[in-house]
C-alpha positions in Angstrom: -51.0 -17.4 -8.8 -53.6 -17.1 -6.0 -56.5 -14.6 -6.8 -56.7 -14.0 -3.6 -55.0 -10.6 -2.0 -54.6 -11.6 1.4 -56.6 -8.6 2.4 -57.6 -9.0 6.3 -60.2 -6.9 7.8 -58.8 -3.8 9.5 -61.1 -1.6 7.0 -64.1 -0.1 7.6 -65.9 -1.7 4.6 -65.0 -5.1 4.9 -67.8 -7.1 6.0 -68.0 -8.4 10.4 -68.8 -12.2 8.7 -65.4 -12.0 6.6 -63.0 -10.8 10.1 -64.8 -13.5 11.9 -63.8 -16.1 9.2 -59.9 -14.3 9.3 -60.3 -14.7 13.1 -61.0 -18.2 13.3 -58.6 -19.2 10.9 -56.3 -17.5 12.4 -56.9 -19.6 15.6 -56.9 -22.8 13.7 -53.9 -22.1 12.6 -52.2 -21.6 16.0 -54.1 -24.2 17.5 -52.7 -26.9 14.5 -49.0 -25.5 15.1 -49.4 -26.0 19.2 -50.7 -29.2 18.6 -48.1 -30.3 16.4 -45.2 -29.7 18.2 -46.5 -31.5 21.2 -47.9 -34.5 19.5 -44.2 -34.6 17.7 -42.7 -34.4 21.1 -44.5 -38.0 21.7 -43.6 -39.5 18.2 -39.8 -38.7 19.0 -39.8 -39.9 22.3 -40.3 -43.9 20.7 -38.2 -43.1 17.8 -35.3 -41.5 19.0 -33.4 -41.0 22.3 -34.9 -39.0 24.8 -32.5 -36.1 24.9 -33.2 -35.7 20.6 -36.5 -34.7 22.0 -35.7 -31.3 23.1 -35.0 -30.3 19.6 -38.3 -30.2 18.8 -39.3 -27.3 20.6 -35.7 -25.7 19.5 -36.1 -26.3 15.6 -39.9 -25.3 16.0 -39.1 -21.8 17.5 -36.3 -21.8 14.7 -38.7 -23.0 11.8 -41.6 -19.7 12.9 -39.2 -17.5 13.3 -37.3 -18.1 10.3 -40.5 -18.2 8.7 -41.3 -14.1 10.0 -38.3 -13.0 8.2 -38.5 -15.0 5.0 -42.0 -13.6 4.5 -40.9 -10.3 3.4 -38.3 -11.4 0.8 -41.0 -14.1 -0.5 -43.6 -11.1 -0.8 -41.2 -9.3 -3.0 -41.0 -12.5 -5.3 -44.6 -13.6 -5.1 -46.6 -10.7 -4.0 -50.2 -12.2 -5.2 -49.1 -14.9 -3.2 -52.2 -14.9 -0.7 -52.2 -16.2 3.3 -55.4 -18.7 1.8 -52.2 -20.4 -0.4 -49.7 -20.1 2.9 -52.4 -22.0 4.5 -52.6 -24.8 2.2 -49.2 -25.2 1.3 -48.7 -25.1 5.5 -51.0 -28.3 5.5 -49.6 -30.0 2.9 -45.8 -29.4 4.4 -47.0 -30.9 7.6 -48.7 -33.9 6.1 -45.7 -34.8 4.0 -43.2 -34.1 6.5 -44.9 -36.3 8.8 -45.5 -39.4 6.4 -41.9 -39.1 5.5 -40.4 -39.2 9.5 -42.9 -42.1 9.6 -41.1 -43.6 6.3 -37.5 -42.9 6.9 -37.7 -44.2 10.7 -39.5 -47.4 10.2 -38.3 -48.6 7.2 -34.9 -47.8 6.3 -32.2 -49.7 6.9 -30.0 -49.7 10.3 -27.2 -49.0 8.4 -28.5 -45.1 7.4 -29.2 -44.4 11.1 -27.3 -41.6 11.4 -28.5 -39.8 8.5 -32.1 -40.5 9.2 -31.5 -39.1 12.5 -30.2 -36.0 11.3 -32.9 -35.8 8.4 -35.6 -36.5 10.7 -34.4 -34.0 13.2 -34.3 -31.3 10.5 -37.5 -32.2 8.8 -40.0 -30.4 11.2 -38.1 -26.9 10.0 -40.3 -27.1 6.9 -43.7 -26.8 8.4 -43.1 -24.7 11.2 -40.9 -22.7 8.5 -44.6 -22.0 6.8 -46.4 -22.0 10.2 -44.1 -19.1 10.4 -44.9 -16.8 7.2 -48.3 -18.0 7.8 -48.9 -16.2 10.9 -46.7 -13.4 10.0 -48.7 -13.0 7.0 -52.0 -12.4 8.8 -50.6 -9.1 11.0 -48.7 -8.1 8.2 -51.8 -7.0 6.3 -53.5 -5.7 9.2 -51.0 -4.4 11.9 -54.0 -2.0 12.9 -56.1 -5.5 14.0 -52.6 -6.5 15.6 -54.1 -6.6 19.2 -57.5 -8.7 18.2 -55.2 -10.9 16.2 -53.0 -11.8 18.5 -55.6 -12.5 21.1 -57.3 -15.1 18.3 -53.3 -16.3 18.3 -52.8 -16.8 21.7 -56.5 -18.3 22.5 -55.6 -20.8 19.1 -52.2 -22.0 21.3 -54.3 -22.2 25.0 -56.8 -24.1 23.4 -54.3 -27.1 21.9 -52.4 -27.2 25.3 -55.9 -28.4 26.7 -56.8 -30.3 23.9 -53.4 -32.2 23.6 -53.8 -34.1 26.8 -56.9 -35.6 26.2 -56.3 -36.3 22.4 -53.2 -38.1 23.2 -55.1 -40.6 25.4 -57.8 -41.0 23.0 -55.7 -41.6 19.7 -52.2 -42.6 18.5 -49.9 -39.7 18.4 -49.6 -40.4 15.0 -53.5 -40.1 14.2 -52.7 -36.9 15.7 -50.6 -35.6 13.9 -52.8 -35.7 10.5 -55.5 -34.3 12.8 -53.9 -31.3 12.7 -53.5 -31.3 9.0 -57.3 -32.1 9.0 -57.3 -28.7 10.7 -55.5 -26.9 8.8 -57.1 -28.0 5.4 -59.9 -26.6 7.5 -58.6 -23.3 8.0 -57.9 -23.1 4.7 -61.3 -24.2 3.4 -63.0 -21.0 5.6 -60.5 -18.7 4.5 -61.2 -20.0 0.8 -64.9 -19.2 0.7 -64.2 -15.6 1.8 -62.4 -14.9 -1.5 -62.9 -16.4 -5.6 -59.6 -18.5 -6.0 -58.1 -20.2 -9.4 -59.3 -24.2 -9.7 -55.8 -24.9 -9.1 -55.4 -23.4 -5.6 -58.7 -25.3 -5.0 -57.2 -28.2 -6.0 -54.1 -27.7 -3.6 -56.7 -27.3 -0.5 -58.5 -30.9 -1.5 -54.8 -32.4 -2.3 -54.2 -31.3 1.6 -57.7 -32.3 2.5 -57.5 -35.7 1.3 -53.5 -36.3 2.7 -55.2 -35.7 6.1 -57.5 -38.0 5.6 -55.5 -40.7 3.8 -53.2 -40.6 6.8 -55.8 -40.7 9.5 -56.6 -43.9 7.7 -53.2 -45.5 7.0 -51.0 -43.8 10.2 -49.3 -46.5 11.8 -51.1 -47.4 15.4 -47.4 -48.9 16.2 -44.2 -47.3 15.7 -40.5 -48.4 16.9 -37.4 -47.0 17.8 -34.4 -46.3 14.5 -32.9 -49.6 14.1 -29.5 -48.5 15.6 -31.1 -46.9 18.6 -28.9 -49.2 20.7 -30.3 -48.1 24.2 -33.8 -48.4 22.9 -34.5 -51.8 24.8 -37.1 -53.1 22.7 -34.2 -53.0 19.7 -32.6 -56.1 21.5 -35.9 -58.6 21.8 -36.9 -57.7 18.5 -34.1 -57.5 16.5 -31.8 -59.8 18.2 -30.2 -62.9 16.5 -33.0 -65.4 17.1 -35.8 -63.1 15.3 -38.5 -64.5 17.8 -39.2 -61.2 19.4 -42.8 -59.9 18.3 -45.3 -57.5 19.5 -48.5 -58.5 21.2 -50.1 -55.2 21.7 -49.5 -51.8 21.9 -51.7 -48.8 23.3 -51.0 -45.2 23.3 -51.7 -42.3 25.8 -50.5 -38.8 27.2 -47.5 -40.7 28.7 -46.3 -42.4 25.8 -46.5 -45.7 23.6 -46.8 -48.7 25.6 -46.0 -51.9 24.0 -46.2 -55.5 25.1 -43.9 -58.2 23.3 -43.2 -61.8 24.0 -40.4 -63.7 23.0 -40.3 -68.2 22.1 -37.2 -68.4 24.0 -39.0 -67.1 26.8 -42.5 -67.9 27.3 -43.0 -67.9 31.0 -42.5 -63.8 30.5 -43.7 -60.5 28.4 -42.2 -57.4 28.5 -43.9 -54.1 28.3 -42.0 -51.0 27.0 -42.8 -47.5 27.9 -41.6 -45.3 24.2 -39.4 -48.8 23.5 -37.8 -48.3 26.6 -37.9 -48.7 30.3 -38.8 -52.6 30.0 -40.7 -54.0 32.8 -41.4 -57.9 33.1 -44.7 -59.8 33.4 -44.1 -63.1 34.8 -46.9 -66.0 34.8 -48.0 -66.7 38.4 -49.0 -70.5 37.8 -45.7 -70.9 36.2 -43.5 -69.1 38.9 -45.5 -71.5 41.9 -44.6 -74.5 39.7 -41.2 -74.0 38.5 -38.2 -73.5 41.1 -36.0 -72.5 38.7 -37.7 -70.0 37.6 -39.1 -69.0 40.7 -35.5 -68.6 41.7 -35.0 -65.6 39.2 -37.2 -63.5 41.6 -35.4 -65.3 44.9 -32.0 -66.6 45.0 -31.1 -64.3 41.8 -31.9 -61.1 42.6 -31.0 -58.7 45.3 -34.3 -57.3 46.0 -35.1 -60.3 47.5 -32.1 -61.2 49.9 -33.2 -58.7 52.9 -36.4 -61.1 53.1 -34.3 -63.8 54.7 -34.0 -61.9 57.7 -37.2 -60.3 58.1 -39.3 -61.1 60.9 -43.1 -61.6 60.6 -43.9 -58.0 62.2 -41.4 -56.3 59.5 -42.9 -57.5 56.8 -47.1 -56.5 57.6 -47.0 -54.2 54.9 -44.9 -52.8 51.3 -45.5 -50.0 49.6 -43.8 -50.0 46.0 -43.1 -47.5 43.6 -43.2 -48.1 40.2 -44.6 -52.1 40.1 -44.4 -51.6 36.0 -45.7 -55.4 34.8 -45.3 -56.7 38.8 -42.1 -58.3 39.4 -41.1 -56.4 42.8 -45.2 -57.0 43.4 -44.0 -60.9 43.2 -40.9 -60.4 45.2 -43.1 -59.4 48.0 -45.2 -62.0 47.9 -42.6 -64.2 47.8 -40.9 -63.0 50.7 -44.4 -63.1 52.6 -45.8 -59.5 53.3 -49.1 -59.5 54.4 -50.2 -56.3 52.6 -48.9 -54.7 49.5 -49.9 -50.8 47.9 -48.8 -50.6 44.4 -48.1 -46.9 43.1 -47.9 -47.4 39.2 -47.7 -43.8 37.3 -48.7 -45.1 34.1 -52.2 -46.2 33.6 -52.0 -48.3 30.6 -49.3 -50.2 31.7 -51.4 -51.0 34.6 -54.8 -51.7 32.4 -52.1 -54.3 30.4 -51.4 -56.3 33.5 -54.8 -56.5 34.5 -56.5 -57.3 30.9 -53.9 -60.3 31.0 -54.5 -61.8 34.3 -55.0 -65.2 32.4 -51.1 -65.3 32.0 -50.0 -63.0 35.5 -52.4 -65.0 37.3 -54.6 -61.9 38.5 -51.9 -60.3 40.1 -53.8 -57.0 39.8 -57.2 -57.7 39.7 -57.8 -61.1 42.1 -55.5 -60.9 44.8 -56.9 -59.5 48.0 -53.7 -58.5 49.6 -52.5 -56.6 46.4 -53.9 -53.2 46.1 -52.9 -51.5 42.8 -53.0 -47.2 42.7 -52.4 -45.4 39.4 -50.7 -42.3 41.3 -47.4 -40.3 41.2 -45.1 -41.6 44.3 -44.1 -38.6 45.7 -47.7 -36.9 45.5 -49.0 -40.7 46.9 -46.1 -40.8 49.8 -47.3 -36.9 51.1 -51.2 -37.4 50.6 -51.3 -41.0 52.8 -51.0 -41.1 56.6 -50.0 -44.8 56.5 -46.8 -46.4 57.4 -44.8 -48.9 55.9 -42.6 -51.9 56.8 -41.3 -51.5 53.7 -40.5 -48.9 50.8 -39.2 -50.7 47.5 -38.0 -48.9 44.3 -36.3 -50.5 41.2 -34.8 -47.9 39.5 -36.3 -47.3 35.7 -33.7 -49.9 33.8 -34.3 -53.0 33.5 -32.4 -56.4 31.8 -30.0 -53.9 30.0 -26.8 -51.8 30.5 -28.6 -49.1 29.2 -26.9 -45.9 28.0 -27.4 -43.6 30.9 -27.1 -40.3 28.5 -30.8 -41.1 27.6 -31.8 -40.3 31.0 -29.6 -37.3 31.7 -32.1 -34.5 31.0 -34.5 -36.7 32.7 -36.5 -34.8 35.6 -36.9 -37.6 38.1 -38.2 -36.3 41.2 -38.5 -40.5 42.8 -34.6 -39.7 43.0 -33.7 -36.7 45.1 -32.7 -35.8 48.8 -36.4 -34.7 49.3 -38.0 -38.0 48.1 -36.0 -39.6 50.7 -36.5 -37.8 53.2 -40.3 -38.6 52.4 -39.6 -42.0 51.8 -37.9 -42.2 55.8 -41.4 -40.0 56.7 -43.5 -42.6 56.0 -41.7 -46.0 57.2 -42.6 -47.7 60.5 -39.7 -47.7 63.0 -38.7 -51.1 62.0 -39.1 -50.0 58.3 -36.5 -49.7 55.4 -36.3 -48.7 51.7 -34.9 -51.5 49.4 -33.6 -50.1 46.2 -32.2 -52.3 43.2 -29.8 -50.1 41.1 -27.7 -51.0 37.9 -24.3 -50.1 38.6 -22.0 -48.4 40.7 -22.7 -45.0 39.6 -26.3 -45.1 40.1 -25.4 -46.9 43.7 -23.2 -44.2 44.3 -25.4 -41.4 43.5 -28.2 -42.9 45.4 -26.4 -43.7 48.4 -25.4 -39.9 48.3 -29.0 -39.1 48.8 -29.9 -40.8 51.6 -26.7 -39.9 53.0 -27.7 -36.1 52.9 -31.1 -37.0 53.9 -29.6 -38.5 57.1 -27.4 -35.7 57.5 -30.6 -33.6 57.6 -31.9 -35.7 60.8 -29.0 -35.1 62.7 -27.1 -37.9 61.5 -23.0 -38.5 60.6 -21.9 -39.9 57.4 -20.6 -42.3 59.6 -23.1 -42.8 61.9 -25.6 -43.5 58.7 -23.5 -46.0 56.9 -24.4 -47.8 60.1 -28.0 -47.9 58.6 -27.6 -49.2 55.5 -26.0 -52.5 53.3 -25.1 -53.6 49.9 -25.4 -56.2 48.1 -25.0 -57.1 44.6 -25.9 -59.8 41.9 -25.6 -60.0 38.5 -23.9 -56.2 38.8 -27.0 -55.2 40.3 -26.1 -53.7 43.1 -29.2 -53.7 46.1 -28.6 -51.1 48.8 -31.1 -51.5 51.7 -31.8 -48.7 54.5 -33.2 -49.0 57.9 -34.6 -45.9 59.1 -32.9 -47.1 62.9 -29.4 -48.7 62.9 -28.5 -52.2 62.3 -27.0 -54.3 65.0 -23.6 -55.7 64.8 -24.8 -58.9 65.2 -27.3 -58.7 62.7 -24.7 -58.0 59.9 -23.0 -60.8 60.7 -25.6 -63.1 60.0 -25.9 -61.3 57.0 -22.1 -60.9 56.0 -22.4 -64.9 56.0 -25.5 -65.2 54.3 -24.5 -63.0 51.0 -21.4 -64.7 50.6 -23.3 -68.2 50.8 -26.1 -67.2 48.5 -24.2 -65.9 45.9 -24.8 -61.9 46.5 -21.5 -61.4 46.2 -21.3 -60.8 42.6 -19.6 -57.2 42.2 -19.2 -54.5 44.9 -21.1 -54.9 48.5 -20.5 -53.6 51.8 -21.6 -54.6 54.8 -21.3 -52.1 58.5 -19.7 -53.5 61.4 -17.4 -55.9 59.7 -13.5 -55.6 59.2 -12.6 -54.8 55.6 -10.3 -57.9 54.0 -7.3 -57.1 52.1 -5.3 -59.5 49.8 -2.2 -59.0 47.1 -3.5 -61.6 44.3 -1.0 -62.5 41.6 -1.6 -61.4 38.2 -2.6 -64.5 36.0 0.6 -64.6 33.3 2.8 -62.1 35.1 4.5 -63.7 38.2 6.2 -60.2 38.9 3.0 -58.4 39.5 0.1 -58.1 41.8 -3.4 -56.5 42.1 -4.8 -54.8 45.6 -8.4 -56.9 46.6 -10.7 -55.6 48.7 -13.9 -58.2 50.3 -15.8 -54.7 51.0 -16.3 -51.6 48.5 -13.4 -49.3 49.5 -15.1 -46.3 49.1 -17.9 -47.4 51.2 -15.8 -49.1 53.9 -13.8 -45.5 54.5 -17.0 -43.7 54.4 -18.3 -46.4 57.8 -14.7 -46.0 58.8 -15.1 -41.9 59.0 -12.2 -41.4 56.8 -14.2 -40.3 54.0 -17.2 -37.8 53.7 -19.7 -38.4 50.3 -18.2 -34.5 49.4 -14.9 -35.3 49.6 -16.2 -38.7 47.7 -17.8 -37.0 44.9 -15.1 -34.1 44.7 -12.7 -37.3 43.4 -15.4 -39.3 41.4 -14.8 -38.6 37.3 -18.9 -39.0 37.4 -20.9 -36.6 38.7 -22.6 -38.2 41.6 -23.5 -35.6 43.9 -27.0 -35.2 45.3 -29.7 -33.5 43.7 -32.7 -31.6 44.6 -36.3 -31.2 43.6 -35.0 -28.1 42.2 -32.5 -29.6 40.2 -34.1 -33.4 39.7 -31.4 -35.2 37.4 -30.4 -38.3 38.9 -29.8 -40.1 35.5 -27.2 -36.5 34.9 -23.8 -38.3 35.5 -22.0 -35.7 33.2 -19.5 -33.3 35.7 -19.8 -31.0 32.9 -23.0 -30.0 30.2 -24.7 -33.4 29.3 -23.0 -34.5 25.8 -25.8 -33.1 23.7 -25.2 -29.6 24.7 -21.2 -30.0 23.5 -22.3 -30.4 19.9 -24.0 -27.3 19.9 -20.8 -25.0 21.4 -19.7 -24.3 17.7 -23.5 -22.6 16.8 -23.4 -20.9 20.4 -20.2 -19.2 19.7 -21.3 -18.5 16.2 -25.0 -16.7 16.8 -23.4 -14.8 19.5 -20.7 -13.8 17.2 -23.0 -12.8 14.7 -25.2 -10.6 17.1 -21.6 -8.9 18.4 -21.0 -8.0 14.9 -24.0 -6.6 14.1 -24.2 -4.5 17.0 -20.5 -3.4 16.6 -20.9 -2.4 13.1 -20.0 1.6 13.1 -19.6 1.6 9.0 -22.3 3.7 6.4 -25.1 1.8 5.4 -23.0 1.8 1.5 -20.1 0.4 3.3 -21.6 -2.9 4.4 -21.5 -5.8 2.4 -23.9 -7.9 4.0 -27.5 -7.2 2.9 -28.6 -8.4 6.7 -26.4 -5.8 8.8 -27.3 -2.5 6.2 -30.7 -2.3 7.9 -28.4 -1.7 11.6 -26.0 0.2 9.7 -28.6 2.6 8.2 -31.0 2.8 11.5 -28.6 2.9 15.2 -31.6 2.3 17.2 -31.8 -1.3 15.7 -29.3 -2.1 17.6 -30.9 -1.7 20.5 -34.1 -3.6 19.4 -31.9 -6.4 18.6 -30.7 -6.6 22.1 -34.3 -6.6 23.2 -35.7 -9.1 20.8 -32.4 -11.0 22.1 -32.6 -10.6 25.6 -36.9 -12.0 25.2 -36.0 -14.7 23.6 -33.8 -15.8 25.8 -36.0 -15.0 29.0 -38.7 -17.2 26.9 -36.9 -19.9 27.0 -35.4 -19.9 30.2 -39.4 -19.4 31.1 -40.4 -22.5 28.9 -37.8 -25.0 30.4 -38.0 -23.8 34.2 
C-alpha cells in the first residue's frame, strides 16, 4: 500500500509549501475533470447521435457522486490508501477509458453496434467514479480547510471552462483528452514529492505519465461515426456499396470535427461533414459553367432555384444567405443572377475549407467580387446590420439524406423560430422574400407554422398570409417561398404553369389564388376501388380557403408541428410527447423516486431495517430531511445547467 497518509494541511505544523502543493493539486484535479467532460461532449458528438450526448454530463454527475459515497466504504477496506494513489489511479482510469471508446468505436465491427454504444456510454462512469473519491478524499481529511478547498475546487472548474474553448480550436479533441491525463499525472507528481511513497506507487504515476503521453502521440487526428450510426451522413459515402468514399481532410475546432470527402463516382463534388453529419456540397465552378447537366442540379433540379424565373432585375440586387456550408445556395444565386451576395457561415473551418480549395470551387470565397463571405451567427448578423435584402435564403441543416429527425430533436436551433422570422421579414426590402428548402412535409409544415404566427403578429390572417407565400417541391424537397407583400393572382398563374412544366411538381405544392383540382383515380389491380387526388396540398388549400387555422392544423397533426420560440428553440422536436430518449429512462425515474419515498417513509428502528443504506435514516430522523434537500439541489442544478 501507499506510504502516504493522505494527511492535508488543516494543522498548525504542517508546513505553508506542503498546503500550497495540496491546493494546487487539488485544482488540477478539478480543472482535468471539467475539462474532460467537455472535450468528451465533442468526441461523442462524431461518434454517436446527438441526443447520446447529453449523457455525458448525466453519467459524469452520476460517476462523482457515486464516487463521494463509495469513498467511505473503500477507506474501511484500504485505509492507507492515500489521495496521491486516488490521483494516479484517476489518471490512469481516464487514459484507458479513453483509448478504449477510441478502440471499440472505430474498429469493431457494425454488427456489435449496439453493444458498443451501450459500453461506450457507460465507460466514462469509471473515471469520474475516481474523480469522485478523489475530490471527496481531499475535504475528508481536512473538513476544517473545507472553505479554502472548495474555493481551489471551484477556481480548478472556472479555469477549464475558459481553457476548453481555446484548446478545442487549437487541438483534436482527442489530443485533449490525454491532455488532461498529462494533468493529472501532474497532480499527482506534486502531491508525490510532498510525501516518501513505495517504488511501486511511483511506478503507477510514470505508467500514467507515460499513457498520457503515448496517447498525445498516437490519438487519432480523425474519428468517425459507429458503423451502424445510420443517420450519420458520412456512414453512406464511406461505407456504401462502391467503397470509393474516402476522406480528404479533416480539421477540428470548438464547433466540432469537420471533414471533407470525395467520392470516384462523383468527382465534380466534395462533401464536408460537420461531426459526420450535416453534409454540405462543394461543387467545381469550371465544371458547373461547362456542363449543363450538371449545371442543371443547381437549376432545373432543385427548388431553391425556381422563384429565380420570375424575378425581375430590381428583386434580385442583393441575397443574403444563411448557412452557405461548402456554397451551393452561394451558386444558386449566382445562377439566378443577383448582383450582390452576403454569406453568413457559423462555422469557421468549414469556411477556411472552401477557401483553401478554391482551385476546385473556382474561388467562390476568395475571388469573386460580388460574393462577400462573414463567419457570423444569423440571427446576431440579421439584428446587428442596417441593410436590406431582396432576398433571405435558408436550406435547412439536412442535406442529400432522409435523415433521422430524432438526432435533431434536442437540437436548440434559434435560425428556426417565430422570432427569427419575424427578423428575417425586418430586414427584407419591400419587394423581398425568404426562400427556404426543407426535406419533407413535417419540416414544411412546422416552418410554414412560423411564418404564419409571425404574420399573425403584423396584423395579418392565416388566410390573408397564405396569400404571401408558395410551394413547390422536387425530389420531396419541398421549397416554400415568402413575400413580405402579397402575391398577385396573376402572378401565380404564371407560376401554377411554370412548376407543372418544369417538373416542381414532384410531391406536395400549393399555389394561392388557384382553384384546388379533385379527381377519383382507380386503384391499379382493384377495379372496385378508388383513391381521393388532390393537384394542391389539402391542408394548405383549406388554410388559403379560411377553413382551417395552423392551431386547429397542428391540434390534428400526429407530429408535433406547432411553432416554437426562442425560449423553447426545437424545431427538429417533432415528438407530441418527451423526445424518444427520455421514454427509456421512465423505468429509472419511477425507480429513484421510489427509492427516495421509501427511505423517507421508513418509520421502523434502526435493528428493524434490513437494508444497510436506509439504517443511517432509520437511526437519525433529521436525515430525512437532508435527503430532501440534497434532493431538491440536485435537481435545481440541473434544471440551472440545462436552462
Amino acid at each position: 500500500m501507499d506510504n502516504y497518509k493522505s494527511e492535508i494541511p488543516g494543522k498548525p505544523e504542517i508546513d505553508l509549501l506542503r498546503l500550497i502543493r495540496t491546493l494546487c493539486s487539488l485544482a488540477l484535479i478539478s480543472f482535468g475533470m471539467i475539462l474532460y467532460e467537455i472535450v468528451l461532449t465533442r468526441i461523442f458528438a462524431v461518434i454517436l447521435s446527438y441526443h447520446y450526448v447529453f449523457a455525458i454530463l448525466s453519467l459524469a454527475m452520476l460517476g462523482v457522486g457515486m464516487g463521494g459515497l463509495l469513498l467511505q466504504k473503500v477507506r474501511r477496506i484500504w485505509p492507507s490508501l492515500g489521495i496521491y494513489l486516488f490521483t494516479t489511479i484517476t489518471a490512469l482510469s481516464t487514459g484507458f477509458a479513453t483509448a478504449l471508446i477510441l478502440y471499440l468505436t472505430q474498429t469493431v465491427s457494425a454488427s456489435w453496434g449496439v453493444a458498443v454504444i451501450w459500453i461506450v456510454l457507460f465507460l466514462p462512469i469509471i473515471p469520474f467514479l475516481f474523480f469522485g473519491m478523489t475530490i471527496a478524499s481531499f475535504f475528508q481529511q481536512a473538513p476544517e480547510r473545507s472553505s479554502l478547498l472548495y474555493g481551489f475546487d471551484i477556481a480548478g472548474g472556472a479555469l477549464a471552462a475558459l481553457v476548453a474553448v481555446p484548446l478545442l480550436n487549437s487541438v483534436p479533441a482527442t489530443t485533449a483528452t490525454f491532455l488532461v491525463v498529462l494533468v493529472l499525472a501532474a497532480a499527482s507528481i506534486i502531491l508525490m514529492t510532498s510525501e516518501s511513497v513505495r517504488w511501486s506507487t511511483t511506478l503507477l504515476t510514470l505508467s500514467a505519465l507515460f499513457l498520457a503521453l503515448g496517447g498525445i502521440w498516437l490519438a487519432p487526428q480523425s474519428i468517425l461515426p459507429i458503423r451502424n450510426a445510420h443517420n450519420k451522413d458520412i456512414n453512406r459515402i464511406l461505407y456504401n456499396s462502391s467503397g470509393n468514399g474516402r476522406i480528404v481532410e479533416t480539421r477540428w475546432s470548438a464547433f466540432g470535427q469537420t471533414t471533407l470527402v470525395e467520392n470516384d463516382q462523383l468527382p465534380d463534388e466534395k462533401m464536408i461533414y460537420v461531426d459526420g453529419a450535416a453534409g454540405t456540397s462543394m461543387f467545381n465552378f469550371k465544371a458547373l459553367l461547362n456542363d449543363s447537366t450538371l449545371r442543371s442540379d443547381l437549376t432545373s433540379n432543385f427548388g431553391q432555384f425556381f422563384p429565380f424565373y420570375f424575378l425581375n432585375e430590381n428583386e434580385k440586387d442583393s441575397a443574403l444567405i444563411i448557412g452557405p456550408g461548402g456554397g451551393r445556395d452561394v451558386l444558386v444565386a449566382l445562377f439566378g443572377g443577383v448582383s450582390s451576395i452576403t454569406a453568413v457561415e457559423v462555422n469557421p473551418d468549414l469556411v477556411q475549407i472552401v477557401k483553401d480549395y478554391e482551385d476546385f470551387n473556382g474561388g467562390l470565397y476568395t475571388q469573386l467580387p460580388n460574393v462577400e463571405i462573414v463567419i457570423d451567427e444569423g440571427r446576431r448578423f440579421l439584428r446587428n446590420t442596417n441593410l436590406k435584402y431582396d432576398l433571405l435564403m435558408l436550406a435547412l441543416p439536412v442535406t442529400k439524406s432522409s435523415r433521422s429527425i430524432d438526432g435533431y430533436a434536442l437540437t436548440e436551433n434559434y435560425l428556426f423560430t417565430v422570432e427569427a422570422f419575424s427578423d428575417y421579414l425586418n430586414r427584407l426590402t419591400p419587394e423581398g422574400r425568404i426562400i427556404f428548402v426543407t426535406h419533407g412535409n413535417a419540416e414544411l409544415y412546422k416552418l410554414l407554422g412560423l411564418t404564419l404566427k409571425a404574420f399573425e403578429g403584423r396584423g395579418i390572417s392565416n388566410q390573408q398570409a397564405m396569400n404571401h407565400l408558395y410551394v413547390v417541391s422536387k425530389h420531396n424537397m419541398p421549397a416554400l417561398v415568402v413575400k413580405k407583400t402579397p402575391f398577385e393572382g396573376k402572378d401565380m398563374q404564371k407560376r401554377h404553369a411554370a412548376l407543372h412544366r418544369l417538373g416542381y411538381d414532384q410531391g406536395d405544392y400549393f399555389v394561392p389564388f388557384q382553384e384546388q383540382a379533385t379527381y377519383l383515380l382507380p386503384v391499379p389491380e382493384d377495379s372496385t376501388s378508388t383513391i381521393k387526388w388532390s393537384m394542391f396540398d389539402q391542408k394548405l388549400y383549406d388554410l388559403s380557403e379560411g377553413s382551417m387555422t395552423m392551431e386547429g392544423f397542428a391540434k390534428k397533426s400526429p407530429l408535433n408541428i406547432s411553432p416554437v420560440y426562442d425560449d423553447n428553440p426545437f424545431f427538429y422536436n417533432f415528438d407530441k410527447t418527451l423526445p424518444s430518449p427520455f421514454r427509456q429512462l421512465y423505468g429509472l425515474l419511477v425507480f429513484g423516486l421510489g427509492v427516495v419515498v421509501m427511505v423517507v417513509s421508513v418509520k421502523k428502528s434502526p435493528d428493524e431495517v434490513k437494508l444497510g443504506f436506509v439504517k443511517p435514516f432509520a437511526r437519525h430522523k433529521k436525515m430525512k430531511w437532508f435527503l430532501l434537500v440534497f434532493l431538491l439541489l440536485g435537481v435545481g442544478f440541473m434544471m440551472l445547467e440545462i436552462a
